[in-house]
N, CA, C and O atoms as a Tripos MOL2 file, in Angstrom:
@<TRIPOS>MOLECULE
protein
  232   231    58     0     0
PROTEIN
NO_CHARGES

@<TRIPOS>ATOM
      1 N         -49.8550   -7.9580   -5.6740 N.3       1 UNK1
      2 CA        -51.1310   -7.2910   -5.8420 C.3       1 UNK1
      3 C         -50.9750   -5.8610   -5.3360 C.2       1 UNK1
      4 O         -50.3770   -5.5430   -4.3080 O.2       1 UNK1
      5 N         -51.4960   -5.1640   -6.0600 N.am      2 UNK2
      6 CA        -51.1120   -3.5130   -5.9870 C.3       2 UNK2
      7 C         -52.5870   -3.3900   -5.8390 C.2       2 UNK2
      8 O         -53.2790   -4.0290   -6.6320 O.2       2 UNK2
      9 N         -53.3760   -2.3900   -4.6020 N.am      3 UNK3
     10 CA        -54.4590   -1.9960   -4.3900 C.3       3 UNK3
     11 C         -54.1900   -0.5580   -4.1400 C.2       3 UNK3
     12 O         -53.4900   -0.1470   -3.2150 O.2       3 UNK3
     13 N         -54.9940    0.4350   -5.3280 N.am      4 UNK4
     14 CA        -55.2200    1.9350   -4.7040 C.3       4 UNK4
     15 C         -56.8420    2.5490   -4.3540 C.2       4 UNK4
     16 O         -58.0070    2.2810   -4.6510 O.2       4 UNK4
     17 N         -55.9220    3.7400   -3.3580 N.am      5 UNK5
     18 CA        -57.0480    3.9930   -2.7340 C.3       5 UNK5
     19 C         -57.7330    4.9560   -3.9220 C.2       5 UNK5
     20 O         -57.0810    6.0000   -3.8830 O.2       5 UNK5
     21 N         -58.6450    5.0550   -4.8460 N.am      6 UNK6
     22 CA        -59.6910    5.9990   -5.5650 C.3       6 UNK6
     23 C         -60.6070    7.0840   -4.7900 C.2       6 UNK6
     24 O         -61.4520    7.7900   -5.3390 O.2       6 UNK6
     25 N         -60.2800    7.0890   -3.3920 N.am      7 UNK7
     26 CA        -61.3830    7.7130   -2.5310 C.3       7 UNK7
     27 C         -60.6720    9.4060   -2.6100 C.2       7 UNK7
     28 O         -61.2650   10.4040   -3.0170 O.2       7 UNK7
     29 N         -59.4630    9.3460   -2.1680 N.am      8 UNK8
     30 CA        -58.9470   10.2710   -1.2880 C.3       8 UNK8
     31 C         -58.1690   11.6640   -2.2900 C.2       8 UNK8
     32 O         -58.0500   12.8430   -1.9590 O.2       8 UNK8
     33 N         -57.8010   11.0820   -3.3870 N.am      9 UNK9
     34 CA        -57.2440   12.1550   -4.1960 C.3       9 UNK9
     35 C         -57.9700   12.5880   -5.5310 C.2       9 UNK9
     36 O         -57.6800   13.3680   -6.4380 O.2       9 UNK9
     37 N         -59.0130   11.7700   -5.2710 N.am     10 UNK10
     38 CA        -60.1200   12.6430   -6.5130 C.3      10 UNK10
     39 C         -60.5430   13.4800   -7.1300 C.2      10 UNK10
     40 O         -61.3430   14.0690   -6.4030 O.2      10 UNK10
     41 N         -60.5000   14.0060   -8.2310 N.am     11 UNK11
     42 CA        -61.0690   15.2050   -8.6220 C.3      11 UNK11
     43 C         -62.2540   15.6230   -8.4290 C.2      11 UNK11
     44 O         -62.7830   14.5140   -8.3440 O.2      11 UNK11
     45 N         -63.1800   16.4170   -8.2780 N.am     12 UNK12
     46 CA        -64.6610   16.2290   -7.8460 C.3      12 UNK12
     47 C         -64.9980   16.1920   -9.5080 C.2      12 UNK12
     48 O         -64.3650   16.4190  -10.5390 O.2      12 UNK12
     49 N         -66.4600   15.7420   -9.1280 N.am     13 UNK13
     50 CA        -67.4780   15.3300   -9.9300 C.3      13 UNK13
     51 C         -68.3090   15.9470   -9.6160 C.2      13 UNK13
     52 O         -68.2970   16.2840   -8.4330 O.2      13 UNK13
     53 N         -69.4990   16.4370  -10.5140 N.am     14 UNK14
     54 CA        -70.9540   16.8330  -10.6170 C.3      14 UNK14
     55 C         -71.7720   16.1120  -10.2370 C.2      14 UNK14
     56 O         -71.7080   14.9280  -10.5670 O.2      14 UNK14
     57 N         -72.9490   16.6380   -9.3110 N.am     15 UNK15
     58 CA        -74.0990   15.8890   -9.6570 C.3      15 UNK15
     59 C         -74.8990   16.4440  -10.0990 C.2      15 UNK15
     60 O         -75.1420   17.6480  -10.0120 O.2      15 UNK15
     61 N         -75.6480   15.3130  -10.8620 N.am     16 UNK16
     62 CA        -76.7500   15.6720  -11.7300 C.3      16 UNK16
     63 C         -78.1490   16.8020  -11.2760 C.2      16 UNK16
     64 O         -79.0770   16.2820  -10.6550 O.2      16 UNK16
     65 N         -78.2150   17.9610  -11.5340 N.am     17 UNK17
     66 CA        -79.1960   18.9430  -10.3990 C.3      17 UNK17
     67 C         -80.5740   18.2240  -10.6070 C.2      17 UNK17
     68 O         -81.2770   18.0670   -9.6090 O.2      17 UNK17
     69 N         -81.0830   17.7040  -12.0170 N.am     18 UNK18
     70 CA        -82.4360   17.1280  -11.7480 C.3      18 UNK18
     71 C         -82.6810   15.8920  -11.0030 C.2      18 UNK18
     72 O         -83.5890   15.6770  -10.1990 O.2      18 UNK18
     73 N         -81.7550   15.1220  -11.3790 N.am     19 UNK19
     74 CA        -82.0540   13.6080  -10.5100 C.3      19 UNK19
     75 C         -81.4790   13.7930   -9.0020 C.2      19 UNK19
     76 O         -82.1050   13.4080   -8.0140 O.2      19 UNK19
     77 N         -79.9320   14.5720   -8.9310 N.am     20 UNK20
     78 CA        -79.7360   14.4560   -7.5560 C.3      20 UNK20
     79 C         -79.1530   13.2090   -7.0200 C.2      20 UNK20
     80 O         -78.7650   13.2060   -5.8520 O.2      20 UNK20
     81 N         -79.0310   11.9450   -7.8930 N.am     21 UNK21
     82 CA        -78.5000   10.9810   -7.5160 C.3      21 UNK21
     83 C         -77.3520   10.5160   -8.4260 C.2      21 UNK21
     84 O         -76.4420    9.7800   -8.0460 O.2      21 UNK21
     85 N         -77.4920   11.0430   -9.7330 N.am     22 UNK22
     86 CA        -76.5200   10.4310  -10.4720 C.3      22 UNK22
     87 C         -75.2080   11.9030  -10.3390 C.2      22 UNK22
     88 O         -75.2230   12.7600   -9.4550 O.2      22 UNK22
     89 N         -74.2540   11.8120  -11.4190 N.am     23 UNK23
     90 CA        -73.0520   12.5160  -10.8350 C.3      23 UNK23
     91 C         -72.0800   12.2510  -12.4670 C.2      23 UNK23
     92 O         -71.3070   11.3090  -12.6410 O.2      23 UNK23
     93 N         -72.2720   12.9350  -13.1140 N.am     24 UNK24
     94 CA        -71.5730   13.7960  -14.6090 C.3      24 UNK24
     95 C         -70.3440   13.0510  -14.2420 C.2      24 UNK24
     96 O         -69.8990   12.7870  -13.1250 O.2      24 UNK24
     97 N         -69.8860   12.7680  -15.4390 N.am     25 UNK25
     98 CA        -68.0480   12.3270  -15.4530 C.3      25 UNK25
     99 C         -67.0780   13.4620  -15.2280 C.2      25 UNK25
    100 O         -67.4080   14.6430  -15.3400 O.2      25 UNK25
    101 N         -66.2180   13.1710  -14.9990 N.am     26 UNK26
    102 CA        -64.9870   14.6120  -15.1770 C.3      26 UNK26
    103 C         -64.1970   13.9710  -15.8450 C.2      26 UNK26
    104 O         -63.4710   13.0340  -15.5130 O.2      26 UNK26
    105 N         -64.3410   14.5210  -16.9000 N.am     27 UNK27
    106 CA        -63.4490   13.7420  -18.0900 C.3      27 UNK27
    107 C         -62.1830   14.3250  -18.4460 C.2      27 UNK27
    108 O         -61.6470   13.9900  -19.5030 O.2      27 UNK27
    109 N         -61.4500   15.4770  -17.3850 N.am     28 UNK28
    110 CA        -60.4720   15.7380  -17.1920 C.3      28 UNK28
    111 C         -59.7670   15.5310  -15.6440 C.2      28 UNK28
    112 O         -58.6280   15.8130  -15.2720 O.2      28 UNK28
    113 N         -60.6340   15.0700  -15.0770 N.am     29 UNK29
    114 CA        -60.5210   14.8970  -13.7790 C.3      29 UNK29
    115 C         -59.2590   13.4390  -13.6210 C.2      29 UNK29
    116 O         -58.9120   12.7280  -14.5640 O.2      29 UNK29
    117 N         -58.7130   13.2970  -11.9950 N.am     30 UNK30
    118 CA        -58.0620   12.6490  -12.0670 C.3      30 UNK30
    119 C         -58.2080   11.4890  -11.0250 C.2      30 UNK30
    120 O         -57.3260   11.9510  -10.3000 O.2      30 UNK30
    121 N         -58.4700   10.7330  -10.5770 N.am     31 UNK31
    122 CA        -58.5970    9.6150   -9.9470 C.3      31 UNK31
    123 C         -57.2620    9.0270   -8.1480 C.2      31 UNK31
    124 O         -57.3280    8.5750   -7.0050 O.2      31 UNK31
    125 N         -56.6920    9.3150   -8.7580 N.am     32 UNK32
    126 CA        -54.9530    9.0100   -8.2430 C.3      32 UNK32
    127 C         -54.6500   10.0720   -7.1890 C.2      32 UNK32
    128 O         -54.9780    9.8720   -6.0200 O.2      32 UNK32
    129 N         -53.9570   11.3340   -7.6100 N.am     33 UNK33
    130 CA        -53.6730   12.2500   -7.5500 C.3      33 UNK33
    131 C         -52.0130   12.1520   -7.7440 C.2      33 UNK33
    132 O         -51.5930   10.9950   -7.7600 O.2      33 UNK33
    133 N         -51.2660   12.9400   -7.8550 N.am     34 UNK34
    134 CA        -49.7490   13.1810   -8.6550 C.3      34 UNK34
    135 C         -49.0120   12.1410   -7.1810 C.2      34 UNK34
    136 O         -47.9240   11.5810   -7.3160 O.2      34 UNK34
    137 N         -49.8490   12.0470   -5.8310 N.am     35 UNK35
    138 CA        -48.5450   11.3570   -5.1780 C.3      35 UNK35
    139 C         -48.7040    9.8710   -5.6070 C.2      35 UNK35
    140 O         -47.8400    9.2810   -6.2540 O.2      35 UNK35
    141 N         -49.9290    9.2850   -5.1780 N.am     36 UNK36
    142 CA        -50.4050    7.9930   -5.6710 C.3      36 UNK36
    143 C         -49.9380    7.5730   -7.1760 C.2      36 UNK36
    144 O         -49.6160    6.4300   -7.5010 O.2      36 UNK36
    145 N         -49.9540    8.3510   -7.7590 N.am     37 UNK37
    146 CA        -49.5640    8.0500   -9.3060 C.3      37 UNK37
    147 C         -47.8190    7.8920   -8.9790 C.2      37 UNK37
    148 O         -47.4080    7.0230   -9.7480 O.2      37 UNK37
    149 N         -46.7780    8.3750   -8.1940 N.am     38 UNK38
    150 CA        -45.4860    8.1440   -8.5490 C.3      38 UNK38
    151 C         -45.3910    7.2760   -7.3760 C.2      38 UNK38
    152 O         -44.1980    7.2920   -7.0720 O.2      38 UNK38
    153 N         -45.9990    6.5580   -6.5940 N.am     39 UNK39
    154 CA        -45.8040    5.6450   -6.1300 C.3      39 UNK39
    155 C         -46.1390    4.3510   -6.5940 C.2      39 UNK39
    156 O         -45.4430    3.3850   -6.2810 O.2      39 UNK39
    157 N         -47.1910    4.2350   -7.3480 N.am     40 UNK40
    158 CA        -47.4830    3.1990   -8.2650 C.3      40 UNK40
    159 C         -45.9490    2.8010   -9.3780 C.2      40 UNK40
    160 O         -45.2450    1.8020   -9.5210 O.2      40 UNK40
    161 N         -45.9670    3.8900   -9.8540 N.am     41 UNK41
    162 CA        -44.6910    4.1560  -11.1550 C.3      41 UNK41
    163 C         -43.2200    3.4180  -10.0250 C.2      41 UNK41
    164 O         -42.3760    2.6210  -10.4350 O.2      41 UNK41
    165 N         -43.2950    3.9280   -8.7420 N.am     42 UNK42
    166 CA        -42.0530    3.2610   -8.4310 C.3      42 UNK42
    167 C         -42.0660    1.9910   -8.2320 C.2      42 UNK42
    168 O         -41.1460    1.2470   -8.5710 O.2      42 UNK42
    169 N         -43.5090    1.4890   -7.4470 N.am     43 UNK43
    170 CA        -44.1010    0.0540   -7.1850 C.3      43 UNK43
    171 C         -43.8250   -0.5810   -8.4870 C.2      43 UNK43
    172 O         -42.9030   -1.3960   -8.5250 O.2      43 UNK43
    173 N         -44.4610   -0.3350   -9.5090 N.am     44 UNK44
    174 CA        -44.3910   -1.2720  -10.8960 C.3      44 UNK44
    175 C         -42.2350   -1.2970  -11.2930 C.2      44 UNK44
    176 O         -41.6050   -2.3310  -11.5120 O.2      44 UNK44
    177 N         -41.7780   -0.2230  -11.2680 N.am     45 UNK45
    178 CA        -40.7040    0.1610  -11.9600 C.3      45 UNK45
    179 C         -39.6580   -0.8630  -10.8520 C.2      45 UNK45
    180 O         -38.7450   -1.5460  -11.3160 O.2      45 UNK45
    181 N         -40.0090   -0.8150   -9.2120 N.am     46 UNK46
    182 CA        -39.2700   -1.8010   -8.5700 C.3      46 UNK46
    183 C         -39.2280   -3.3070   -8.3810 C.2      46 UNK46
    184 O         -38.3410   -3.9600   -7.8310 O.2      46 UNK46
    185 N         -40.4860   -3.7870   -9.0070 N.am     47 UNK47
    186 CA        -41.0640   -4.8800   -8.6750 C.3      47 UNK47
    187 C         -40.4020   -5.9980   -9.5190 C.2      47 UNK47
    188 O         -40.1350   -5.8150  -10.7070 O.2      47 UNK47
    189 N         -40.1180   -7.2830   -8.8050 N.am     48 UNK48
    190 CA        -39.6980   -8.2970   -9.7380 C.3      48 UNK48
    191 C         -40.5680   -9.3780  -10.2300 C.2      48 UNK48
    192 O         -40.4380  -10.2900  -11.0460 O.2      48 UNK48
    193 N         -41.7000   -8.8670   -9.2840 N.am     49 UNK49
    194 CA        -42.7350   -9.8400   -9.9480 C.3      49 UNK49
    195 C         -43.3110  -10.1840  -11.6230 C.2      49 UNK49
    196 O         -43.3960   -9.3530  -12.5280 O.2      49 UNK49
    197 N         -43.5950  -11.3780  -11.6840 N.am     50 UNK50
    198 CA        -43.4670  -12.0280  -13.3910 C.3      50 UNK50
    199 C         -45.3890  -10.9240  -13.6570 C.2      50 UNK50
    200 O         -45.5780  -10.3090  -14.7060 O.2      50 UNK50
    201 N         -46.1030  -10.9360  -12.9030 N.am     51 UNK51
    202 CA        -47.2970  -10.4910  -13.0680 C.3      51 UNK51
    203 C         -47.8490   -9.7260  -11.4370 C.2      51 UNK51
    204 O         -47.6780   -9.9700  -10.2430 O.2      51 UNK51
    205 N         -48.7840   -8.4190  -12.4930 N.am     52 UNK52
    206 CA        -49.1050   -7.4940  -11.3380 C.3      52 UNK52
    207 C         -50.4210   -7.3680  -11.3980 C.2      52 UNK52
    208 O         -50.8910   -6.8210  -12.3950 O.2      52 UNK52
    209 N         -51.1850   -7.7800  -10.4920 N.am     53 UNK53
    210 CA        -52.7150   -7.4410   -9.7810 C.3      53 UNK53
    211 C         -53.1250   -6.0790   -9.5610 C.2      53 UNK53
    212 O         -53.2910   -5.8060   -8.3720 O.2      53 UNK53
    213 N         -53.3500   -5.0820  -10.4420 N.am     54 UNK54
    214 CA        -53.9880   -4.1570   -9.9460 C.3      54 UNK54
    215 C         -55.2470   -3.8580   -9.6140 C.2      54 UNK54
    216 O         -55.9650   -4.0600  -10.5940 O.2      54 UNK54
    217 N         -56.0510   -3.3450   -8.3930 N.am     55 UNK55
    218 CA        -57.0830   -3.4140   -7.6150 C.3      55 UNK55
    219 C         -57.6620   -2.0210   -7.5920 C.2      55 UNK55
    220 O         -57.0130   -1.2060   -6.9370 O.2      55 UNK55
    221 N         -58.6100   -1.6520   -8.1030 N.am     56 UNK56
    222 CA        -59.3450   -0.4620   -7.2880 C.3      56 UNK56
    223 C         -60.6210   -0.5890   -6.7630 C.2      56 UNK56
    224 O         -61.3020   -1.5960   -6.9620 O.2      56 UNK56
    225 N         -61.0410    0.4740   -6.0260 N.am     57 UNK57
    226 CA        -62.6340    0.0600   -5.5580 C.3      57 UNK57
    227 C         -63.6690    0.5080   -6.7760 C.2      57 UNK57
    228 O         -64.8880    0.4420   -6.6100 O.2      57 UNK57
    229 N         -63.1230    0.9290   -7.9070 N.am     58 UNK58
    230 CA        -64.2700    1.2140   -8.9940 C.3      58 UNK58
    231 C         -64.5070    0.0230   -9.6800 C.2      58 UNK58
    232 O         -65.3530   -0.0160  -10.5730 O.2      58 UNK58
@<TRIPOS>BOND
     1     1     2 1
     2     2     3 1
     3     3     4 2
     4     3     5 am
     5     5     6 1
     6     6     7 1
     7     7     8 2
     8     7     9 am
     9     9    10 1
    10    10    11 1
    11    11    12 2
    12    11    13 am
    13    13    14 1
    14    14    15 1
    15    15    16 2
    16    15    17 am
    17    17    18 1
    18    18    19 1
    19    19    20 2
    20    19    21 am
    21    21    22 1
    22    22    23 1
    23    23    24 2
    24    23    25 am
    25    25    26 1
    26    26    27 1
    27    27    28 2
    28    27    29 am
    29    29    30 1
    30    30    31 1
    31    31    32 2
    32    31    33 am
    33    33    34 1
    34    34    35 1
    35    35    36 2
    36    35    37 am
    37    37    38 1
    38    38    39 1
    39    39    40 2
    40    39    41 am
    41    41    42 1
    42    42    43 1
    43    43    44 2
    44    43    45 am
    45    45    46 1
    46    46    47 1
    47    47    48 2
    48    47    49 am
    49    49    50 1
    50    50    51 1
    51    51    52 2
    52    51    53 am
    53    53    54 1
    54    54    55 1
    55    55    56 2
    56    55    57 am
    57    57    58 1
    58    58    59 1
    59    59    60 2
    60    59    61 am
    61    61    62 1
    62    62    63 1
    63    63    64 2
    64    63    65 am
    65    65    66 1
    66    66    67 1
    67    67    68 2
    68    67    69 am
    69    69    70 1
    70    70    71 1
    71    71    72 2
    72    71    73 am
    73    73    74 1
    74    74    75 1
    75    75    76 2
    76    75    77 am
    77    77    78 1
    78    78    79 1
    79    79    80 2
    80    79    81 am
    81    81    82 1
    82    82    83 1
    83    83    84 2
    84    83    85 am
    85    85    86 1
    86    86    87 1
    87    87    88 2
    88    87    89 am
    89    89    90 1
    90    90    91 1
    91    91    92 2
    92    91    93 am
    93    93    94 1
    94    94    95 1
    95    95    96 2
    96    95    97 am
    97    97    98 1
    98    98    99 1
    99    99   100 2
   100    99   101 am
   101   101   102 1
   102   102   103 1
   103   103   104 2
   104   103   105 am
   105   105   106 1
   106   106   107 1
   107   107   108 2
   108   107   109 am
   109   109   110 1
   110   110   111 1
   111   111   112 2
   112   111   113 am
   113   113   114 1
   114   114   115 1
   115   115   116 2
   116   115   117 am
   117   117   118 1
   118   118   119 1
   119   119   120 2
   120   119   121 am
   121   121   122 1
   122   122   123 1
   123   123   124 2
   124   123   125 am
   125   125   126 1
   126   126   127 1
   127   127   128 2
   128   127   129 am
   129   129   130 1
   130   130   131 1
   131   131   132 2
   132   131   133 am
   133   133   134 1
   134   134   135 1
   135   135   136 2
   136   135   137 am
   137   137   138 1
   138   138   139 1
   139   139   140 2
   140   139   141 am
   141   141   142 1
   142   142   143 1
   143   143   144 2
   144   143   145 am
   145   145   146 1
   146   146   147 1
   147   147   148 2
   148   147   149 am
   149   149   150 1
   150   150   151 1
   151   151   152 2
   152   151   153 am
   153   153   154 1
   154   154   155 1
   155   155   156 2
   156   155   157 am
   157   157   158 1
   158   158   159 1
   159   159   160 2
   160   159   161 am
   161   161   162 1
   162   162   163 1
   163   163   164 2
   164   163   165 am
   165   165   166 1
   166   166   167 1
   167   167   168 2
   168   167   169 am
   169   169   170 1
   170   170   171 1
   171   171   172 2
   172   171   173 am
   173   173   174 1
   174   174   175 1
   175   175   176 2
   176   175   177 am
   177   177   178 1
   178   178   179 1
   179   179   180 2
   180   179   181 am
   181   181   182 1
   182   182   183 1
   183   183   184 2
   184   183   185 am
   185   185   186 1
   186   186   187 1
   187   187   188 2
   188   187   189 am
   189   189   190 1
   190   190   191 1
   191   191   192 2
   192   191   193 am
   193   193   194 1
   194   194   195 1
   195   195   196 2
   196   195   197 am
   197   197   198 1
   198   198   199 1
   199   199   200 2
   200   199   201 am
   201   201   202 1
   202   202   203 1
   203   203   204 2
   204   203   205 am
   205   205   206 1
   206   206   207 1
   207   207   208 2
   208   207   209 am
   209   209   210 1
   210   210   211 1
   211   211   212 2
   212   211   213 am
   213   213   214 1
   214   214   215 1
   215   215   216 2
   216   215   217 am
   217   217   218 1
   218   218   219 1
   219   219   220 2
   220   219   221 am
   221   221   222 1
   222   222   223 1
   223   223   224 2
   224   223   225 am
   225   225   226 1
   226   226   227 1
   227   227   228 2
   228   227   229 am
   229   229   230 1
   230   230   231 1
   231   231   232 2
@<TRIPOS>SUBSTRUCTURE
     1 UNK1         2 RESIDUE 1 A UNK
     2 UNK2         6 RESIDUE 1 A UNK
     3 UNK3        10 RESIDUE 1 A UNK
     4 UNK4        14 RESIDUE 1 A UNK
     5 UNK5        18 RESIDUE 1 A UNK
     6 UNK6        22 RESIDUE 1 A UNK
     7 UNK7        26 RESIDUE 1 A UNK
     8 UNK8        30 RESIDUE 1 A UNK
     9 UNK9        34 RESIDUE 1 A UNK
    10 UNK10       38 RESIDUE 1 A UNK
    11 UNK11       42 RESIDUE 1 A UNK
    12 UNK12       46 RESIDUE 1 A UNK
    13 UNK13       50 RESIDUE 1 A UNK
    14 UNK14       54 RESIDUE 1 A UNK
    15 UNK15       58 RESIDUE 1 A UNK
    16 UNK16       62 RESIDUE 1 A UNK
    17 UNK17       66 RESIDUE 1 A UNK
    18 UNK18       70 RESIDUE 1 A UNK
    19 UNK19       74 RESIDUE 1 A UNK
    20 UNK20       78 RESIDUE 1 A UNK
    21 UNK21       82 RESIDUE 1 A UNK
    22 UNK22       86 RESIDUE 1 A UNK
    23 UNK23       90 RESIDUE 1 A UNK
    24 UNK24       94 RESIDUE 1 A UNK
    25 UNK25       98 RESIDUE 1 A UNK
    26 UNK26      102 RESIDUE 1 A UNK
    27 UNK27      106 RESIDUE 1 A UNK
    28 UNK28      110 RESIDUE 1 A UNK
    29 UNK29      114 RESIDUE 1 A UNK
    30 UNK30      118 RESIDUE 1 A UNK
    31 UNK31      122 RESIDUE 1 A UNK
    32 UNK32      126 RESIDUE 1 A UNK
    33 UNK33      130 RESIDUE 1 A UNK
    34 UNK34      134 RESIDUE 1 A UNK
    35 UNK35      138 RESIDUE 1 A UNK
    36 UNK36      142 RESIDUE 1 A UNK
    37 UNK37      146 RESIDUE 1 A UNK
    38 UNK38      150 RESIDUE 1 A UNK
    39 UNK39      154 RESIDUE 1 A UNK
    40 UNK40      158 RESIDUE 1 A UNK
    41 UNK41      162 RESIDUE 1 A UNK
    42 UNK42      166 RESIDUE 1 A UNK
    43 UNK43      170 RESIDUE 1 A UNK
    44 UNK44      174 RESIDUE 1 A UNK
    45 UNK45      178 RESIDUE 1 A UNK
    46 UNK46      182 RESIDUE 1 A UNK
    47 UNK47      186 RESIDUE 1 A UNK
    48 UNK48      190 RESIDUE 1 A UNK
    49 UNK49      194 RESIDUE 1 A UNK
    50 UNK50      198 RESIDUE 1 A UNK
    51 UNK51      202 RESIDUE 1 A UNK
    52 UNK52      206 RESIDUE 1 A UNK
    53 UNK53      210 RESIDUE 1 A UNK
    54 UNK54      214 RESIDUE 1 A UNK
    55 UNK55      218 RESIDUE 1 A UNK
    56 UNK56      222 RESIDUE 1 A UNK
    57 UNK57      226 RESIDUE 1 A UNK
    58 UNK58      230 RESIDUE 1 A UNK
């Protein structure tokens, strides 16, 4: 089971100025960030496991 963290390398997001509670996509934005992403790539690329659990908090 592979769990990443989504908190810490985020791209920012908008929030919405009338509501104030909701928060626009960034639909170029990135989730991971470039270190998290090549540690995953080595996690999957080293792993001998038959099946992989991936986990996020979204």
């Amino acid at each position: 089971m592979i769990l990443l963290d989504t908190r810490h390398d985020r791209d920012p997001v908008t929030r919405d100025p009338i509501s104030g509670q909701r928060y626009f996509p960034n639909e170029e934005g990135d989730i991971l960030g470039e270190a998290q992403w090549e540690w995953l790539k080595r996690e999957l690329r080293m792993s001998t496991a038959q099946v992989h659990l991936i986990g996020t908090s979204i």
